[in-house]
C-alpha positions as CSV (number, residue, x, y, z in Angstrom):
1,X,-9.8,11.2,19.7
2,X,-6.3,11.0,18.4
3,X,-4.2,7.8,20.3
4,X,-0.6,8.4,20.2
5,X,2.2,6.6,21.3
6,X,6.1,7.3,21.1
7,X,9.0,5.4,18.7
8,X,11.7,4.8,20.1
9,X,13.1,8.2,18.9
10,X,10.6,9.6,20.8
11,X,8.6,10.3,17.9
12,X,4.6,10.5,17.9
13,X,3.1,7.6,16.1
14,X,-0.8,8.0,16.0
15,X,-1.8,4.5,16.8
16,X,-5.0,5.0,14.5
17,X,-3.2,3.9,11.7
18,X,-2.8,-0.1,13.4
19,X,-5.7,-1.1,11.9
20,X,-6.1,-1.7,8.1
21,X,-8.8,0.1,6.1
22,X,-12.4,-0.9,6.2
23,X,-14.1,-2.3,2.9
24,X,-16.0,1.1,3.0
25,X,-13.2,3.2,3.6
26,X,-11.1,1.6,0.7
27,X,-14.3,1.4,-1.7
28,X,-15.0,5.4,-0.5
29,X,-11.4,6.4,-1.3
30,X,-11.5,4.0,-4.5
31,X,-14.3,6.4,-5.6
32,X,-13.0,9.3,-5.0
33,X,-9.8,8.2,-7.0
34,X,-11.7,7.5,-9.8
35,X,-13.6,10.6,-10.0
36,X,-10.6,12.3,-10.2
37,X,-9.6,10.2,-13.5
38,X,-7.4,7.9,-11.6
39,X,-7.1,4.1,-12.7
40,X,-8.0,2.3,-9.2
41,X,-7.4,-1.6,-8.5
42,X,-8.3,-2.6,-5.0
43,X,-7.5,-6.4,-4.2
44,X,-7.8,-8.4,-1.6
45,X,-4.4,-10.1,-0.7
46,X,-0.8,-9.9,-1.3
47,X,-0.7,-12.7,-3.7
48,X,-4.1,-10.9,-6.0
49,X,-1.4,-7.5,-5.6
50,X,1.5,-9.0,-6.8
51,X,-0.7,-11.0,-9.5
52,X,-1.8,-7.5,-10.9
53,X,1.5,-5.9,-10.8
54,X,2.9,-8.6,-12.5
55,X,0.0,-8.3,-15.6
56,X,0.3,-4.3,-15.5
57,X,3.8,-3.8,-15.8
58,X,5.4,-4.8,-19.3
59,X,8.1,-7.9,-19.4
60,X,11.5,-7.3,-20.4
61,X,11.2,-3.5,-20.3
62,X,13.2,-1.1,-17.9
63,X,11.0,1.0,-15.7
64,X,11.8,3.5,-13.4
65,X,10.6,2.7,-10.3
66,X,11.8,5.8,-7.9
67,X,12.5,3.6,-4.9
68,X,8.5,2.6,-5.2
69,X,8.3,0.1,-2.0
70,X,5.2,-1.3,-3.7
71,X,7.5,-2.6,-6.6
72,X,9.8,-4.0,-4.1
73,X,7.4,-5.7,-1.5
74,X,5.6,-6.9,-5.1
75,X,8.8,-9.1,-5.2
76,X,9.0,-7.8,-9.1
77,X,12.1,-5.7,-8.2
78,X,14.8,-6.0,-5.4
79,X,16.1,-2.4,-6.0
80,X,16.2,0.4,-8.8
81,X,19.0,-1.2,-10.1
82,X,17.3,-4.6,-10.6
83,X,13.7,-3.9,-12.5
């Protein structure tokens, strides 16, 4: 059963999406990832995610980061401009 509510735009927001993954679900969708040939890191906190960004992306190198919010919330970049 799909649980909506409305934003304040009056926009449908399905309320499913409140709750953060199970360890199956994230360990299911890690699999399927890597069956596809997909690199897959799951970790289990903020800190451990910005750790492995940190030791992944190369130091004193421009990247392009397309807006990547992941980059941004990682505290590694503040903006395009700034990585």
């Amino acid at each position: 059963m799909t649980s909506t509510t409305k934003t304040e735009t009056g926009l449908d927001l399905d309320t499913r999406f409140e709750q953060p993954a199970t360890e199956a679900q994230l360990q299911r969708t890690a699999a399927a990832l890597r069956d596809k040939g997909h690199t897959v890191e799951v970790v289990g906190t903020a800190a451990e995610a910005r750790a492995l960004v940190n030791r992944l992306l190369p130091t004193g190198k421009s990247i392009l980061t397309a807006a990547s919010e992941t980059l941004r919330l990682s505290g590694r970049c503040s903006g395009p401009a700034t990585c």
